[in-house]
Backbone as numpy.savetxt, mean C-alpha at the origin, in Angstrom:
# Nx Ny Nz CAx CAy CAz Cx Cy Cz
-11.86 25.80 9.30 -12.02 24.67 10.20 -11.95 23.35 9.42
-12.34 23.15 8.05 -12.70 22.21 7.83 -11.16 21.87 7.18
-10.23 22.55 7.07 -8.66 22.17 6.00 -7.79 21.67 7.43
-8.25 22.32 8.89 -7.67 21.49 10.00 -7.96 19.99 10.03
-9.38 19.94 9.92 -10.00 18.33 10.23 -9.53 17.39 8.73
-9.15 18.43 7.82 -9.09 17.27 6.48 -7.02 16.46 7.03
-6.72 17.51 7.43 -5.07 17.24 8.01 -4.77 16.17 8.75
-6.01 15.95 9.76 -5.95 15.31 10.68 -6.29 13.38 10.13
-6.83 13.25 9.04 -6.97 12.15 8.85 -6.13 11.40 8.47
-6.40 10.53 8.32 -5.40 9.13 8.38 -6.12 7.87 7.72
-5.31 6.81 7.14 -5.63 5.58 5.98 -5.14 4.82 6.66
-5.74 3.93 6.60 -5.22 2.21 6.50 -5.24 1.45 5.04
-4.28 1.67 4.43 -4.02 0.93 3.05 -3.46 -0.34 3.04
-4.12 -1.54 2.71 -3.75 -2.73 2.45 -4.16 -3.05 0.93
-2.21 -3.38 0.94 -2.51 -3.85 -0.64 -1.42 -5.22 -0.59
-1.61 -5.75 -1.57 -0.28 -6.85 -1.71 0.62 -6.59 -2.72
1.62 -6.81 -2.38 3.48 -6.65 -2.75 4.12 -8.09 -2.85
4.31 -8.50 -4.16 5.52 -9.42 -3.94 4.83 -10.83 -3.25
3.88 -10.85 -3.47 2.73 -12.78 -2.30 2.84 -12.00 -1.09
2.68 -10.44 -0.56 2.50 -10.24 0.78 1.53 -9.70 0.90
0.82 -9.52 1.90 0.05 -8.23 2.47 0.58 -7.13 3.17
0.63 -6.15 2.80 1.20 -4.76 3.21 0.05 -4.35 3.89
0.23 -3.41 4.84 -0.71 -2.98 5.68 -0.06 -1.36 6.12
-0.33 -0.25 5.53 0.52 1.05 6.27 -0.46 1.57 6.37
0.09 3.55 7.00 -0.88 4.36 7.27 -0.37 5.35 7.03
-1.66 6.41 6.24 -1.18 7.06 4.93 -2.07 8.60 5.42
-1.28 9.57 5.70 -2.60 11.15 5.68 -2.96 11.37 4.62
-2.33 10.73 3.22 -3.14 10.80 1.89 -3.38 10.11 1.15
-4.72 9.63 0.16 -4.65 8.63 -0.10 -5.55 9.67 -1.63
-4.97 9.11 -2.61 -6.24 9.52 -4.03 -5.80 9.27 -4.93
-6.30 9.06 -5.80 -6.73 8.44 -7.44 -5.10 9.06 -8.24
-4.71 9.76 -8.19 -3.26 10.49 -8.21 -3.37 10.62 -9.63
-2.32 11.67 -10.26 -1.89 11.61 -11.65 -1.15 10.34 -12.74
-1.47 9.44 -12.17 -0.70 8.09 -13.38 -2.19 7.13 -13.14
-2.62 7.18 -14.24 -3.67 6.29 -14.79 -3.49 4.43 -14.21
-4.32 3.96 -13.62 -4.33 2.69 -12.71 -3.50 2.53 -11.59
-3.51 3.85 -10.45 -2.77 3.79 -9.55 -3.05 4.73 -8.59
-3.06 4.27 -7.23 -3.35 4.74 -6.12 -2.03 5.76 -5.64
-2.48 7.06 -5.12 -1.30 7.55 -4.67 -1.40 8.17 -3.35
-0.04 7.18 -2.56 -0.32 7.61 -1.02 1.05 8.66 -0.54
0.48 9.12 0.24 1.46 10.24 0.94 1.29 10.08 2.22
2.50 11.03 2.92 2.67 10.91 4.38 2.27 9.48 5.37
3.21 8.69 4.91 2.85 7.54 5.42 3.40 7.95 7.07
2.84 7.18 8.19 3.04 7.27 9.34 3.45 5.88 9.46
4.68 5.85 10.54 4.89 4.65 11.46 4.94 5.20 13.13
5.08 4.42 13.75 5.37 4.46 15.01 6.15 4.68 15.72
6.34 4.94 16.83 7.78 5.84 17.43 8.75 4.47 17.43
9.69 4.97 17.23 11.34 3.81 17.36 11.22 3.93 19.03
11.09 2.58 19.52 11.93 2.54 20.57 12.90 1.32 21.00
13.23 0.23 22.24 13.97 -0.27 22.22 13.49 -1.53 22.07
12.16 -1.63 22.27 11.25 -2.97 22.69 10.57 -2.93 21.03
10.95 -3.96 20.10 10.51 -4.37 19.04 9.42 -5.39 19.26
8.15 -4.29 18.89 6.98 -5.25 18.87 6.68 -5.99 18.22
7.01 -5.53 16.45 6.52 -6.49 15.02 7.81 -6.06 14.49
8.83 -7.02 14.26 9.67 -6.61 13.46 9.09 -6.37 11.68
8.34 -6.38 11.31 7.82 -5.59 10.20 7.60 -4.64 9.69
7.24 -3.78 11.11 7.27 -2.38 10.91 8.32 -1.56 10.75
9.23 -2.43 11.52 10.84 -2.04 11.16 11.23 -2.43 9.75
10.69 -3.37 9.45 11.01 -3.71 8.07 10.40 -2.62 6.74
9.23 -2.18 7.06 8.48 -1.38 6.50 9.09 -0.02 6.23
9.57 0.67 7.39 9.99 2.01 7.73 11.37 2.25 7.09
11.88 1.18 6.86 13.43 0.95 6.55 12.92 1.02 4.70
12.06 -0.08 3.92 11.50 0.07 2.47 11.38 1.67 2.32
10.51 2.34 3.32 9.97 3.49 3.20 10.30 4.71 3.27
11.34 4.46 3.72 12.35 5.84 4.46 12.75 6.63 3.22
12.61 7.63 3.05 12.88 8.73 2.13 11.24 8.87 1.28
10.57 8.13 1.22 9.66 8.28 0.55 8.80 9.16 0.72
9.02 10.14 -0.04 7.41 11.29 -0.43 6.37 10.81 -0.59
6.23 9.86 -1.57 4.85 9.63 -1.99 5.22 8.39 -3.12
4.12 7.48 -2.79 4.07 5.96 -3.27 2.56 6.18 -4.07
2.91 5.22 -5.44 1.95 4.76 -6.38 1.93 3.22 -6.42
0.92 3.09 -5.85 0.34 1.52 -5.76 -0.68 1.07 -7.14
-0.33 0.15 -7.70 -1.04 -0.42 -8.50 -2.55 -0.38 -8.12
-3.48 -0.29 -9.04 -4.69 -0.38 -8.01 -5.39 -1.95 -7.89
-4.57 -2.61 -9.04 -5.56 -4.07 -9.09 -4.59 -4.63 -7.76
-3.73 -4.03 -6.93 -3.37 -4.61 -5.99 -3.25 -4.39 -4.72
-4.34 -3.36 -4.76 -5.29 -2.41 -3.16 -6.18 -3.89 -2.65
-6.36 -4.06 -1.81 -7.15 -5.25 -1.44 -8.33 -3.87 -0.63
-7.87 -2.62 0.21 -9.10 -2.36 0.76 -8.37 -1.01 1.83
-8.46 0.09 1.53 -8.51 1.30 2.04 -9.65 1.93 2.88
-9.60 1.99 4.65 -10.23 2.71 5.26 -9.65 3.84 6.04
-10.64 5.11 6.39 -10.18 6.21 7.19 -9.96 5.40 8.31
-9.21 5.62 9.29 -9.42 5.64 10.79 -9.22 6.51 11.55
-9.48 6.24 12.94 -9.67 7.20 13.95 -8.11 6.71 14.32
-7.18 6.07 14.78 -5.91 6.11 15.11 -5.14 5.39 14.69
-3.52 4.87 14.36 -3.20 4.38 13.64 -2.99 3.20 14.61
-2.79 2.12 13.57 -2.56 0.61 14.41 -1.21 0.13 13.94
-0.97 -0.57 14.21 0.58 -1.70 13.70 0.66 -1.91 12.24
1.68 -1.19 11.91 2.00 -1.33 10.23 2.42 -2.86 10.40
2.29 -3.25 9.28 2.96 -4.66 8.68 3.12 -5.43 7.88
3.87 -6.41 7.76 3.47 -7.49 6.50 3.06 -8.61 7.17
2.74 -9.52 6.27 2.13 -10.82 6.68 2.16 -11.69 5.07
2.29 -12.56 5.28 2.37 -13.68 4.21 1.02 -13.95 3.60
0.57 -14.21 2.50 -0.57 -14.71 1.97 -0.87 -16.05 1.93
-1.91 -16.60 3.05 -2.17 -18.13 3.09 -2.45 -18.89 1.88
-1.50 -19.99 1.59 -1.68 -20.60 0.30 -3.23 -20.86 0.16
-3.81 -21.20 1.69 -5.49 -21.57 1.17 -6.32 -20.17 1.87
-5.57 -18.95 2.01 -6.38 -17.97 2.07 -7.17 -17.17 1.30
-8.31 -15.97 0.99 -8.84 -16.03 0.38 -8.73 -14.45 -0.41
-7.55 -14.37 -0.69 -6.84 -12.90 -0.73 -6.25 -13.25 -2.05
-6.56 -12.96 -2.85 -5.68 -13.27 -4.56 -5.30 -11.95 -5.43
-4.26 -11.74 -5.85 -4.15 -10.73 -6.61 -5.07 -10.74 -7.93
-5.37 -9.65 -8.30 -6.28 -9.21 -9.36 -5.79 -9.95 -10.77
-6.40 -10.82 -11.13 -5.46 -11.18 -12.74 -5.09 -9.42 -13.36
-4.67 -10.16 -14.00 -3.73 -8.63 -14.95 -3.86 -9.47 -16.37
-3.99 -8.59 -18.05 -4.02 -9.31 -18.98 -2.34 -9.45 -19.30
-2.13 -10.37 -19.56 -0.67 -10.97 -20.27 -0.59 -10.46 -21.82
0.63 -9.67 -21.60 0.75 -9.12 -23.38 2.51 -9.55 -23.57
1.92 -9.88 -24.75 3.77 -10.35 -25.61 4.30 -9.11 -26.48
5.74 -9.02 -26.19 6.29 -8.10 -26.88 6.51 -8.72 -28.24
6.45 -8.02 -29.19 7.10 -8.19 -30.62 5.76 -8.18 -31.68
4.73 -7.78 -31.01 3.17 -8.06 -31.73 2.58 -9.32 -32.43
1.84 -9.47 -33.42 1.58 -10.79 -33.86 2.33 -11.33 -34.48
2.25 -12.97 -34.28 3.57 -13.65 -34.75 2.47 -13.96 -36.19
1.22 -13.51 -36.52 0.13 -13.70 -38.07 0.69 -12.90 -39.15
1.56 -12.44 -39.04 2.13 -11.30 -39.88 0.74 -10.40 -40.58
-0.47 -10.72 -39.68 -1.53 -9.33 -40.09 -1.40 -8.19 -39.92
């Protein structure tokens, strides 16, 4: 009973891509095999029909199409919950005075020290 109910769940993963907010929905979501990275599976979208509600999701499904399984950076998860049903995948722009910032990351130079230590 309990490998039925684990099947049945579902993610809301928002992370940012590129100055966006991504917003999909994922039946798997975990710590995955590559060290600083989220790994999602079975992403869900919504049925195609003729009436385009968010052209984003179209935009989304089209990025996504063939995809098995996505590794998201993790300093760029903003916030992963279960839900009970899925809602409107999408993007959305990051407000220049909004309060959503990507994670600094440390800056490294190739070629090692220029001290010759």
């Amino acid at each position: 009973m309990m490998g039925a109910m684990a099947s049945h769940r579902l993610y809301k993963v928002t992370f940012l891509n590129q100055g966006q907010v991504y917003e999909i929905y994922a039946r798997s979501v975990n710590q995955g095999g590559l060290l600083g990275f989220v790994e999602v599976e079975g992403l869900v979208f919504g049925e195609k029909t003729t009436v385009v509600v968010d052209p984003s999701e179209e935009r989304l499904q089209r990025e996504f199409e063939g995809v098995k399984r996505s590794y998201l950076p993790m300093h760029s998860v903003i916030r992963i919950d279960e839900v009970e049903k899925k809602g409107q995948s999408r993007i959305t722009e990051v407000a220049k005075d909004g309060n959503v910032a990507a994670f600094p990351v440390p800056y490294f130079r190739s070629g090692g020290d220029s001290s010759g230590s």
